[in-house]
N, CA, C and O atoms as a CHARMM CRD file, in Angstrom:
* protein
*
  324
    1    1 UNK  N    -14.27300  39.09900 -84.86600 PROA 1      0.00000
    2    1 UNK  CA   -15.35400  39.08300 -83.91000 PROA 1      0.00000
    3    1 UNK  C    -16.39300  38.03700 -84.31100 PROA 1      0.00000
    4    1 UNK  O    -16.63700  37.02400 -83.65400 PROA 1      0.00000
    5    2 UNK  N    -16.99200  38.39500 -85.48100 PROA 2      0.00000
    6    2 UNK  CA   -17.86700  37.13600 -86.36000 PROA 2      0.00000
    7    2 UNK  C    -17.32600  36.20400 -87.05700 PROA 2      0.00000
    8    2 UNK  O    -16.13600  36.48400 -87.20700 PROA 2      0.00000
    9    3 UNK  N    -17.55100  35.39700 -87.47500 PROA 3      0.00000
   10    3 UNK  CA   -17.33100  34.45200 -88.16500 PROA 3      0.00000
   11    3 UNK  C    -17.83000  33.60400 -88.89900 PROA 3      0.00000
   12    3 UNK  O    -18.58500  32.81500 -88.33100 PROA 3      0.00000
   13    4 UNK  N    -17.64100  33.44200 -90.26900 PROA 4      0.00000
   14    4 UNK  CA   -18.88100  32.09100 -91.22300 PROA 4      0.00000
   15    4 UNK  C    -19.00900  31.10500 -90.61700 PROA 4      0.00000
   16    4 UNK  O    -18.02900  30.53400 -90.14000 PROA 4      0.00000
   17    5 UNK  N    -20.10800  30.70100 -90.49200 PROA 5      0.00000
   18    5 UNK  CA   -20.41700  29.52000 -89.77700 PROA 5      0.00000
   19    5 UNK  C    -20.90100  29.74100 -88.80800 PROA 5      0.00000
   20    5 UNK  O    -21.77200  28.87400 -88.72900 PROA 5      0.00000
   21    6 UNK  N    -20.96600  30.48300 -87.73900 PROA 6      0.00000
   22    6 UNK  CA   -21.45700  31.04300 -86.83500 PROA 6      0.00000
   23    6 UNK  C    -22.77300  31.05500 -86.35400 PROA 6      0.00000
   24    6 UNK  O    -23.43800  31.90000 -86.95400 PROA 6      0.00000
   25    7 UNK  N    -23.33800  30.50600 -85.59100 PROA 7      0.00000
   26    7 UNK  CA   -24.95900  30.50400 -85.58800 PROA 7      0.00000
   27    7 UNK  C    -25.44300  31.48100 -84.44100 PROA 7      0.00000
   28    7 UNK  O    -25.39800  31.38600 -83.21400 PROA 7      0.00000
   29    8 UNK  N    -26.00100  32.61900 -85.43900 PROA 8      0.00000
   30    8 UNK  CA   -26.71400  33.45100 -84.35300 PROA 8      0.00000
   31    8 UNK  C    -28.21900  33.35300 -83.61400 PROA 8      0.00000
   32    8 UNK  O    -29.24200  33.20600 -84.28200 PROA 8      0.00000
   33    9 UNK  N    -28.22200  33.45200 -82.16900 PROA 9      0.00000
   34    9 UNK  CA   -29.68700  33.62200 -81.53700 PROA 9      0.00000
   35    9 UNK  C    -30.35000  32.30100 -81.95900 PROA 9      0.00000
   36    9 UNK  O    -31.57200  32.16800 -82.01800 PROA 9      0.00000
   37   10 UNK  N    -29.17100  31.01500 -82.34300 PROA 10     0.00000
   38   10 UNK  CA   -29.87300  29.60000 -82.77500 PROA 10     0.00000
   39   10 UNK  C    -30.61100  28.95900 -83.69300 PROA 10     0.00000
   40   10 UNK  O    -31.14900  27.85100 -83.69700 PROA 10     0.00000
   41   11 UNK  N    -30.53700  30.02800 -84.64100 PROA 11     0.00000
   42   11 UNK  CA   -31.20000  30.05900 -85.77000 PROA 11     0.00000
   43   11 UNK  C    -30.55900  30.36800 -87.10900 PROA 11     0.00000
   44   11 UNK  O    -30.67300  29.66100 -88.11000 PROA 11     0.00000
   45   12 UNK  N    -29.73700  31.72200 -87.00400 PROA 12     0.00000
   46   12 UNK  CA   -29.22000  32.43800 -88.20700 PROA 12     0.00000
   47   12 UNK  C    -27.97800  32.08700 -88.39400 PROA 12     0.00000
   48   12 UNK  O    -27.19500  32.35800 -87.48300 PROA 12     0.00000
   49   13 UNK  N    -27.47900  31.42400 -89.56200 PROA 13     0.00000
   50   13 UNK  CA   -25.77200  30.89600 -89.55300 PROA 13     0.00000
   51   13 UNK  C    -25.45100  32.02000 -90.77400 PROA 13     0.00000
   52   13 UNK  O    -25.87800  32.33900 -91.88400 PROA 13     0.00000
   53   14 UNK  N    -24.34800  32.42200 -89.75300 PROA 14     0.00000
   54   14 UNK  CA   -23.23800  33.45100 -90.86600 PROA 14     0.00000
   55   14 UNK  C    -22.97600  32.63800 -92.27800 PROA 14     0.00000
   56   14 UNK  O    -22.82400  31.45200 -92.56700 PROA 14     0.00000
   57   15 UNK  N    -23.00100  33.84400 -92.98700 PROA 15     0.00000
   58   15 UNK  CA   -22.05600  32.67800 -94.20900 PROA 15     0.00000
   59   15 UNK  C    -21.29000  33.63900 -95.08800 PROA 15     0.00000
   60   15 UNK  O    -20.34900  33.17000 -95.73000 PROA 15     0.00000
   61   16 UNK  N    -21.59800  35.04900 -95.21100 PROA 16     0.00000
   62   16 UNK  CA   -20.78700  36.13700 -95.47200 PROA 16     0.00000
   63   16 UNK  C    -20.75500  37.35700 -95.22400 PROA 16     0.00000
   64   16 UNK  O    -21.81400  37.96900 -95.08500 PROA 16     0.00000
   65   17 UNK  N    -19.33400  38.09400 -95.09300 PROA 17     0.00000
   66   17 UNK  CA   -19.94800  39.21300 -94.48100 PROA 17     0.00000
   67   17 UNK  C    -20.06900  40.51500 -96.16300 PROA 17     0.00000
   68   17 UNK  O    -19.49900  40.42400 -97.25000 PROA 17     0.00000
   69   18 UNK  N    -20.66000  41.15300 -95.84700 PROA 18     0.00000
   70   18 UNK  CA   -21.77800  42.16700 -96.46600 PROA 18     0.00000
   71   18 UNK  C    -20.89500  43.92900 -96.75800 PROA 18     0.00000
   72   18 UNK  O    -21.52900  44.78300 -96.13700 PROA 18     0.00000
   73   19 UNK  N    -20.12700  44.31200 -97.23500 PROA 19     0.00000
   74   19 UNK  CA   -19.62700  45.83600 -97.26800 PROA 19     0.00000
   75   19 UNK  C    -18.38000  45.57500 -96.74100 PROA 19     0.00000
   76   19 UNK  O    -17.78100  44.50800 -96.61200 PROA 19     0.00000
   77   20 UNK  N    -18.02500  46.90400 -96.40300 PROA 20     0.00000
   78   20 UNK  CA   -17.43700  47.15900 -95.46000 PROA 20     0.00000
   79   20 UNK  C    -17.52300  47.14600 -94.07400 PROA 20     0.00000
   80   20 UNK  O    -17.93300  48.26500 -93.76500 PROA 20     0.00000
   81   21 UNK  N    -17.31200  46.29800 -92.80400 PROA 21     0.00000
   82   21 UNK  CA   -17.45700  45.74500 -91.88800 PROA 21     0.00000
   83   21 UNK  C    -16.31000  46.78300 -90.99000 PROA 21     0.00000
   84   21 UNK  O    -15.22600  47.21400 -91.38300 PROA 21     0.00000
   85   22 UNK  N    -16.84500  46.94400 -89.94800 PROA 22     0.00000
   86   22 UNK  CA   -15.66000  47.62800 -88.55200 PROA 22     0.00000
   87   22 UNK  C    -16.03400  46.90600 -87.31700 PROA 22     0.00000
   88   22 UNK  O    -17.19500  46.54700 -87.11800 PROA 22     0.00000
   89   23 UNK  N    -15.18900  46.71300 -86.58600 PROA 23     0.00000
   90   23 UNK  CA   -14.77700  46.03600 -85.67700 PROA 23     0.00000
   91   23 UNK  C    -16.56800  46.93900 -84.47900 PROA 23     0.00000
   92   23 UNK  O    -17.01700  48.04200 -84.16800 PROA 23     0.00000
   93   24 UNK  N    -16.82300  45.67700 -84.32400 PROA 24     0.00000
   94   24 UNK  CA   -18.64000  45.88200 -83.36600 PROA 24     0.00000
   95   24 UNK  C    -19.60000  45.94100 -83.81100 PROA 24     0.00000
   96   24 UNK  O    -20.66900  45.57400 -83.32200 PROA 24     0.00000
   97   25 UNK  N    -19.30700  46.65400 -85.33100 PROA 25     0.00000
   98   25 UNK  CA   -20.64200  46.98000 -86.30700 PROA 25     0.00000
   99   25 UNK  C    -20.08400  46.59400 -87.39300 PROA 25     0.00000
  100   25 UNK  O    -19.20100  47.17400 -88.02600 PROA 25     0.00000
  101   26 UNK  N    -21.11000  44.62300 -87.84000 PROA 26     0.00000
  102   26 UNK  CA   -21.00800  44.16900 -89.18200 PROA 26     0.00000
  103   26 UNK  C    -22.49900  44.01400 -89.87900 PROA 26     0.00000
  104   26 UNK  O    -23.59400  44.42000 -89.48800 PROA 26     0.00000
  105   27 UNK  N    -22.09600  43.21800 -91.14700 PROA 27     0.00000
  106   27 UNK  CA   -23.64600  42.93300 -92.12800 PROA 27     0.00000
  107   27 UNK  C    -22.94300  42.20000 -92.37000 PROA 27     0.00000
  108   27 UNK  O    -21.72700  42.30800 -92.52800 PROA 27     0.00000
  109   28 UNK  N    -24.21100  40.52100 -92.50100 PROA 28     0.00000
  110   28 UNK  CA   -23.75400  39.48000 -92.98800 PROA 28     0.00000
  111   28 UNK  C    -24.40700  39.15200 -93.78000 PROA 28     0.00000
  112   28 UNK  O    -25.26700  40.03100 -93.74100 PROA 28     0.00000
  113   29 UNK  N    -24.68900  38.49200 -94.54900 PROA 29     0.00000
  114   29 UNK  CA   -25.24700  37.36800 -95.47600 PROA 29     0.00000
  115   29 UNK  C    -25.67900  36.01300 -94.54900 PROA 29     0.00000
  116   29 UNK  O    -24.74000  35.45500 -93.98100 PROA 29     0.00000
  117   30 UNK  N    -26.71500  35.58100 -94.40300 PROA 30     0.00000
  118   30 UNK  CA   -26.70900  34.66900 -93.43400 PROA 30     0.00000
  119   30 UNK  C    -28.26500  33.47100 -93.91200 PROA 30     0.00000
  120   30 UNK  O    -29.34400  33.81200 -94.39700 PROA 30     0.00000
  121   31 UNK  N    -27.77900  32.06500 -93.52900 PROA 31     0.00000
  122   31 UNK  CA   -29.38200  31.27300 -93.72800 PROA 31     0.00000
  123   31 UNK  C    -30.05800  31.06900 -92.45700 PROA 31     0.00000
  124   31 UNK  O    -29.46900  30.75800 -91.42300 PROA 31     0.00000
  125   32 UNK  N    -31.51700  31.28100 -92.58000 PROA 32     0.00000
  126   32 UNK  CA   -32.53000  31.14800 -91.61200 PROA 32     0.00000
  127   32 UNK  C    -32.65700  29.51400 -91.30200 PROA 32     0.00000
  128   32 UNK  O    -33.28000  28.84200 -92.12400 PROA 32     0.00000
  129   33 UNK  N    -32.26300  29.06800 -90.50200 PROA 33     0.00000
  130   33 UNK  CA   -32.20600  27.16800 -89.81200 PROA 33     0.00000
  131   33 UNK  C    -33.23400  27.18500 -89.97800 PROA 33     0.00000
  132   33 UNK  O    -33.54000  26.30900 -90.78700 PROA 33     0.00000
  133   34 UNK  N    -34.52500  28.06800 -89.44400 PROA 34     0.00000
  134   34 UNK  CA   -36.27100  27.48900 -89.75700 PROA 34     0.00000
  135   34 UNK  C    -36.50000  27.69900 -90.29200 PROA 34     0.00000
  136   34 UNK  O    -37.68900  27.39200 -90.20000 PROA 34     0.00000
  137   35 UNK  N    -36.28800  28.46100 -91.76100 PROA 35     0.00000
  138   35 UNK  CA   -37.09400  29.09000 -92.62200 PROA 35     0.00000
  139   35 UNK  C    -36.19900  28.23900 -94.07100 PROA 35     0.00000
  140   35 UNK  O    -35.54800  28.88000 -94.89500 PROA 35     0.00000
  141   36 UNK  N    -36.33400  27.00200 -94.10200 PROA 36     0.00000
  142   36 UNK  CA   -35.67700  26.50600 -95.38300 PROA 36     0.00000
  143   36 UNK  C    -34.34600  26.83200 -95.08700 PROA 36     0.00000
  144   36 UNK  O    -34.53200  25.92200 -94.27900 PROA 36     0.00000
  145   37 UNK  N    -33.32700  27.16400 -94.94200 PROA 37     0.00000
  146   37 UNK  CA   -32.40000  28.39600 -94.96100 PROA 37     0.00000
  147   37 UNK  C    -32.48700  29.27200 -95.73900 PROA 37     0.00000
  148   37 UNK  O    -31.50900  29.55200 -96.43200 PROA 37     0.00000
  149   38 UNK  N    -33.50600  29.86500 -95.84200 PROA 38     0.00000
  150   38 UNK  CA   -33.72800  31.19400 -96.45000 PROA 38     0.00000
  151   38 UNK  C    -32.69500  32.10700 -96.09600 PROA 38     0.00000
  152   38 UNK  O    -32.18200  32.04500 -94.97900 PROA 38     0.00000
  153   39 UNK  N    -32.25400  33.14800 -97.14200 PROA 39     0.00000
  154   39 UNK  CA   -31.55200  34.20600 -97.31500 PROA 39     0.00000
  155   39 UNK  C    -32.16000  35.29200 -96.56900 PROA 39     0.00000
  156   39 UNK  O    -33.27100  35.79800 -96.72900 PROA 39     0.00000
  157   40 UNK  N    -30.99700  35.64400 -95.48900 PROA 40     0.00000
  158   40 UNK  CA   -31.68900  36.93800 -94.98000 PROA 40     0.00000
  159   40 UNK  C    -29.84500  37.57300 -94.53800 PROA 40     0.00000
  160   40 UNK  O    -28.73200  37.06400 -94.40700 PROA 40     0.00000
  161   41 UNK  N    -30.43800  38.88300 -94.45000 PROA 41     0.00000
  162   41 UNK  CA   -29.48800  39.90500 -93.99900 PROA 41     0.00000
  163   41 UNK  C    -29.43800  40.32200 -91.95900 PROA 41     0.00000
  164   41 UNK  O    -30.25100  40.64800 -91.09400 PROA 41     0.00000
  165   42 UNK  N    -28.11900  40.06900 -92.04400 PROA 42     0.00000
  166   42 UNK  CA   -28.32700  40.20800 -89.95600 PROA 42     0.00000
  167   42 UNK  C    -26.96000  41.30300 -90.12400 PROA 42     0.00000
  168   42 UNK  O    -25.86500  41.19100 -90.67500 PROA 42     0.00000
  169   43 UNK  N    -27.53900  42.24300 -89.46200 PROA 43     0.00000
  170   43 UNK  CA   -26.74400  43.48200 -88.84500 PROA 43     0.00000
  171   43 UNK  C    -26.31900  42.80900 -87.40100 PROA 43     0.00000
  172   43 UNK  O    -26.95700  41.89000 -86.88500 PROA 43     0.00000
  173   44 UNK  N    -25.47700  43.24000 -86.99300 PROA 44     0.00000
  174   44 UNK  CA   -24.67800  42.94400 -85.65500 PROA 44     0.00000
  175   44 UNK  C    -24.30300  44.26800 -84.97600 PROA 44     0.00000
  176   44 UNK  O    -23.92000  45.14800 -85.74700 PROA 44     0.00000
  177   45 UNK  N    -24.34000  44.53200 -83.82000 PROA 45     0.00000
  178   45 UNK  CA   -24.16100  45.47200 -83.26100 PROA 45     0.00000
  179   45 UNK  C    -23.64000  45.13400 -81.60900 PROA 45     0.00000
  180   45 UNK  O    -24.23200  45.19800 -80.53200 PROA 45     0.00000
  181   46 UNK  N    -22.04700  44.69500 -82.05200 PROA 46     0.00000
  182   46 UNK  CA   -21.67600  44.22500 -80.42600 PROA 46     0.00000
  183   46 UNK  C    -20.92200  45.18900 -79.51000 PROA 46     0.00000
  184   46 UNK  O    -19.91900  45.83900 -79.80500 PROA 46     0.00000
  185   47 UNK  N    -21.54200  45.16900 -78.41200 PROA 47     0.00000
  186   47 UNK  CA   -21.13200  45.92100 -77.00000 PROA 47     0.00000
  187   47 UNK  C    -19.63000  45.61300 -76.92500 PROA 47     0.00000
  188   47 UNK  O    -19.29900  44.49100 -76.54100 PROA 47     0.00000
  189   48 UNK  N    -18.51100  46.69000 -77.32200 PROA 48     0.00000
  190   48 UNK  CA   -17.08400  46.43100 -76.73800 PROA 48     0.00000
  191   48 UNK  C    -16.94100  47.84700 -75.83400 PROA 48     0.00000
  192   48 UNK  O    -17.72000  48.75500 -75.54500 PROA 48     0.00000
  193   49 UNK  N    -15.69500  47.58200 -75.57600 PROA 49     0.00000
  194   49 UNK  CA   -15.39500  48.48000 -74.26100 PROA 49     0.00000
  195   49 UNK  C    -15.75700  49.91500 -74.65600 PROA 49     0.00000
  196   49 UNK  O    -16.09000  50.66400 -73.73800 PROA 49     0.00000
  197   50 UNK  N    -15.73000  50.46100 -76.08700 PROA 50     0.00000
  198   50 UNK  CA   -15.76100  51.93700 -76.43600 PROA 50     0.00000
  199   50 UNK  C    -16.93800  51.87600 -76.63700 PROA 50     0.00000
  200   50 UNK  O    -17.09000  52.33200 -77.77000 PROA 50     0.00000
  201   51 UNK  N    -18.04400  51.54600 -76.16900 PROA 51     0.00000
  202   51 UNK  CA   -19.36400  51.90500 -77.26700 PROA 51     0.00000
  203   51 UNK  C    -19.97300  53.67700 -77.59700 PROA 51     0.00000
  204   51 UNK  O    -19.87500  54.56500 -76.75000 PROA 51     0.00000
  205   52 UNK  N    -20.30200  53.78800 -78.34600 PROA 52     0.00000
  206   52 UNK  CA   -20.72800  54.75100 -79.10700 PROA 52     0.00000
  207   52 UNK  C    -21.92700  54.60800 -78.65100 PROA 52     0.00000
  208   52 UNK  O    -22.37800  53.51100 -78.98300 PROA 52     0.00000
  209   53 UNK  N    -22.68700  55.26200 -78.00200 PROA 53     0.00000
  210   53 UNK  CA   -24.27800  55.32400 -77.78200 PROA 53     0.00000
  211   53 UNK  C    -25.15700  56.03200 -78.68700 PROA 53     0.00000
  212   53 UNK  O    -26.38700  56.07100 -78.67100 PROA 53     0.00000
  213   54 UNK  N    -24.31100  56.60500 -79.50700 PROA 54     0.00000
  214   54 UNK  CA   -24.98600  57.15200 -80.65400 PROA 54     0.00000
  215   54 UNK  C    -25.15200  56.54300 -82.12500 PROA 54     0.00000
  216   54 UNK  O    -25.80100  57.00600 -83.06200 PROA 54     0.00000
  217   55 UNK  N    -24.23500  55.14600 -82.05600 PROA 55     0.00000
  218   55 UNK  CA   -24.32500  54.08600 -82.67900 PROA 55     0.00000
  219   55 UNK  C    -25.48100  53.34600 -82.52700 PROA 55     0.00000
  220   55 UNK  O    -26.24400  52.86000 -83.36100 PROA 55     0.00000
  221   56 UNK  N    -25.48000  53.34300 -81.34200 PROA 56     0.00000
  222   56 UNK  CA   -26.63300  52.65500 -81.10600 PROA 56     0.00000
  223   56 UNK  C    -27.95200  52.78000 -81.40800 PROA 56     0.00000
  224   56 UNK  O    -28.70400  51.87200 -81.76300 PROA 56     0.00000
  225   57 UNK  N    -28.31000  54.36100 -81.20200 PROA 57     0.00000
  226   57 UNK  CA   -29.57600  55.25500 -81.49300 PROA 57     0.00000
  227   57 UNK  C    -29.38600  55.09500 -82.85500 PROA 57     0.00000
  228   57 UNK  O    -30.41600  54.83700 -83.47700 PROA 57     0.00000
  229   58 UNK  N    -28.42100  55.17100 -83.45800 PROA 58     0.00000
  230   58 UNK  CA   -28.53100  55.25000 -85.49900 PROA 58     0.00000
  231   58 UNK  C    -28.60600  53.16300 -85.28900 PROA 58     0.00000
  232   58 UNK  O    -28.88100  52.72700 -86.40700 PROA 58     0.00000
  233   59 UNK  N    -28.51000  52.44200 -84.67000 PROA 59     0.00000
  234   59 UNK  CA   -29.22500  51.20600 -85.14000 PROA 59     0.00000
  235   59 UNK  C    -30.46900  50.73900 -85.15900 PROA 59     0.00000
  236   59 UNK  O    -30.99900  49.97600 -85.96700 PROA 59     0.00000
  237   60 UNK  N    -31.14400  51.55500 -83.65400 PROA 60     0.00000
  238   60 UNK  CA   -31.98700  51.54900 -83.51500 PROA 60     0.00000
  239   60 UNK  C    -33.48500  52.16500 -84.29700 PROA 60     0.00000
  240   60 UNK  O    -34.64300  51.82300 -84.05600 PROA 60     0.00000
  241   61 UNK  N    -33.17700  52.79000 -84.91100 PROA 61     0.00000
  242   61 UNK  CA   -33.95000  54.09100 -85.94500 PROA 61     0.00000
  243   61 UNK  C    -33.61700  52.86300 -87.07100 PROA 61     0.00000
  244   61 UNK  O    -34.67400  52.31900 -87.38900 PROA 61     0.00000
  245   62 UNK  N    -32.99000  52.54900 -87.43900 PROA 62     0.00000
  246   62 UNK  CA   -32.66800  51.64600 -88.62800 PROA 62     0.00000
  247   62 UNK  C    -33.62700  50.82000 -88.69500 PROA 62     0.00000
  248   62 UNK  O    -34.34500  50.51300 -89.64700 PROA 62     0.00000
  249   63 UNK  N    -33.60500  50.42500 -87.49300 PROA 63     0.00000
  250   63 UNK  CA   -34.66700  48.89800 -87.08800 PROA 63     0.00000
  251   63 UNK  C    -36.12600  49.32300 -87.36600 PROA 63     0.00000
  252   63 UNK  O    -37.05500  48.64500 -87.80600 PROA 63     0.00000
  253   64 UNK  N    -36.08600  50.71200 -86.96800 PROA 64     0.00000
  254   64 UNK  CA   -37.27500  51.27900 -86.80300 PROA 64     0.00000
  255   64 UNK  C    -37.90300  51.35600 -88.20900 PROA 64     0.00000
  256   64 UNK  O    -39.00400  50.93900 -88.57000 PROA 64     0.00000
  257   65 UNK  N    -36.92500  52.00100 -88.93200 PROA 65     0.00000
  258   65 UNK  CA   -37.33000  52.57700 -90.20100 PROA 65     0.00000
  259   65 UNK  C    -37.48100  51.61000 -90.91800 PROA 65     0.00000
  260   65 UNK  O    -38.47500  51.78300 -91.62400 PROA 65     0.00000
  261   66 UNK  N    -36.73200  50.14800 -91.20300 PROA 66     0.00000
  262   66 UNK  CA   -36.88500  49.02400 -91.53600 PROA 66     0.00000
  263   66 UNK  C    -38.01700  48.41700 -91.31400 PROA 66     0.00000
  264   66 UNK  O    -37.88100  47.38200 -91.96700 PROA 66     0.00000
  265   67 UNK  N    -39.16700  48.37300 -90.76400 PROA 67     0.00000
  266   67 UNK  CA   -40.27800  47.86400 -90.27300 PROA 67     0.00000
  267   67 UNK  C    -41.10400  48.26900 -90.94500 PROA 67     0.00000
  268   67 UNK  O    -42.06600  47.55000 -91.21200 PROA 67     0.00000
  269   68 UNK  N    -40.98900  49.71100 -91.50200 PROA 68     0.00000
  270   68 UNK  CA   -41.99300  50.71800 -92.00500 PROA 68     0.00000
  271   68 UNK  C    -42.15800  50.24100 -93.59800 PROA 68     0.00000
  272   68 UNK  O    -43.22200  50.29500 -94.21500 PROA 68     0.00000
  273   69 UNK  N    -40.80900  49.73300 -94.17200 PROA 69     0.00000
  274   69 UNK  CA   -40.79400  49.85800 -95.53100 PROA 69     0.00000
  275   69 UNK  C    -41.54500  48.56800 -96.05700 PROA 69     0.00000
  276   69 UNK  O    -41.99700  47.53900 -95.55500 PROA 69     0.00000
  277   70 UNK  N    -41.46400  49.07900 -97.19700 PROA 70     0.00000
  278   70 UNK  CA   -41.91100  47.85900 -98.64600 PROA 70     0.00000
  279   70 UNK  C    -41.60000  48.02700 -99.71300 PROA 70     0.00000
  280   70 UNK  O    -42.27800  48.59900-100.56700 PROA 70     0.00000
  281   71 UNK  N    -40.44000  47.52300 -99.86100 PROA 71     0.00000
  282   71 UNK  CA   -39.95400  47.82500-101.39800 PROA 71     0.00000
  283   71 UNK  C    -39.08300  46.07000-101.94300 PROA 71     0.00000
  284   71 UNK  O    -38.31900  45.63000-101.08400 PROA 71     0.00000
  285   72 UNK  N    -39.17600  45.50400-102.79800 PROA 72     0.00000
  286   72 UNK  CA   -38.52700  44.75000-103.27500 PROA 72     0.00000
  287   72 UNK  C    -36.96100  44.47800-103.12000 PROA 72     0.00000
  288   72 UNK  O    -36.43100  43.43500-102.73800 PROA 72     0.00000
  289   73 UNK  N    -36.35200  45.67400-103.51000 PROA 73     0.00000
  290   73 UNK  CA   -35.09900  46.05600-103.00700 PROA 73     0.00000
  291   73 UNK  C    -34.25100  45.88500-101.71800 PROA 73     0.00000
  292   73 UNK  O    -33.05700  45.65500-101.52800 PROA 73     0.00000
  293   74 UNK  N    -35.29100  46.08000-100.92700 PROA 74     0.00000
  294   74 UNK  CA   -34.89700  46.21100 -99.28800 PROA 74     0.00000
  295   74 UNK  C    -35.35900  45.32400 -99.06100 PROA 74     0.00000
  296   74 UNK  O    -36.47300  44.98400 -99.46000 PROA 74     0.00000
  297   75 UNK  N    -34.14500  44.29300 -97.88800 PROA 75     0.00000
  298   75 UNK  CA   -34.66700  43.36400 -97.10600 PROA 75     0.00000
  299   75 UNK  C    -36.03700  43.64700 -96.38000 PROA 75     0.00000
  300   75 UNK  O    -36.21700  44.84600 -96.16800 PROA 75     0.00000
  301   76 UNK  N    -36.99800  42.84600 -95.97200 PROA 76     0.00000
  302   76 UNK  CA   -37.98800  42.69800 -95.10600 PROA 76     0.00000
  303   76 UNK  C    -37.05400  42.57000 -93.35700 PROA 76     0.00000
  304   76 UNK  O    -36.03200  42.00600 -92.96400 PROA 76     0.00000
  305   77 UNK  N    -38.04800  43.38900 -92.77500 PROA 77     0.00000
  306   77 UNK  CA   -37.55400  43.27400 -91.43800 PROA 77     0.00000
  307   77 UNK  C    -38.21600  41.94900 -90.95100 PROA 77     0.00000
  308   77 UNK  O    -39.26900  41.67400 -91.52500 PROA 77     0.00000
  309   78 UNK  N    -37.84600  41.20600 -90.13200 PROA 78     0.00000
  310   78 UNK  CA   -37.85900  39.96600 -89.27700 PROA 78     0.00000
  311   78 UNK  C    -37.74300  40.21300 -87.78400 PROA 78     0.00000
  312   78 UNK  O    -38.64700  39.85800 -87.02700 PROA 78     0.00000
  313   79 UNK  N    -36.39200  40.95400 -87.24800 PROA 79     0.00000
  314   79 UNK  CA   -36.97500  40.83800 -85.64100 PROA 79     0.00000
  315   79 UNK  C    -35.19800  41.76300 -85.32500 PROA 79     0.00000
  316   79 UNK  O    -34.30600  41.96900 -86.14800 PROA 79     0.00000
  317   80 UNK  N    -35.24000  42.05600 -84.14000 PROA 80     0.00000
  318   80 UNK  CA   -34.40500  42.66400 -83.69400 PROA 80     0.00000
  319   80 UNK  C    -33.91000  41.58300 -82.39500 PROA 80     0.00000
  320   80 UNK  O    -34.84100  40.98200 -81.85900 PROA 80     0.00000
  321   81 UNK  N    -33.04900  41.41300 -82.06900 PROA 81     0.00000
  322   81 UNK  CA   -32.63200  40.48000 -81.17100 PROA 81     0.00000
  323   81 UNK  C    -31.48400  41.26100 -80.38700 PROA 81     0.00000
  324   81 UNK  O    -30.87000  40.70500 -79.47700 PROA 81     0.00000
């Protein structure tokens, strides 16, 4: 579905993927085109024919809960697209 090299939303280029990955729902490793290519983390969450809407609500809360934090450890949230 993804692929290295890949430039997401025109900005974010794939460059690895991150865990264990399933087919609609990945984590990549990816550089920011405006930001130096800074290191950042992009979750993917693509619409195929089965979607899970409850996938969705657990991405969404993610995003959510991601915004809230501050810890060294954990990526910084950036934006939801």
């Amino acid at each position: 579905m993804f692929q290295a090299g890949q430039i997401i939303d025109t900005r974010y280029q794939l460059e690895k993927p991150l865990g264990k990955n399933l087919p609609g729902k990945q984590t990549w490793l990816a550089a920011d085109k405006l930001n130096n290519n800074s290191k950042v983390v992009i979750k993917l969450l693509a619409f195929i024919s089965n979607v899970n809407w409850n996938e969705l609500k657990m991405f969404e809360r993610e995003s959510e809960i991601l915004q809230t934090l501050n810890h060294k450890y954990i990526p910084n949230y950036r934006s939801y697209l």
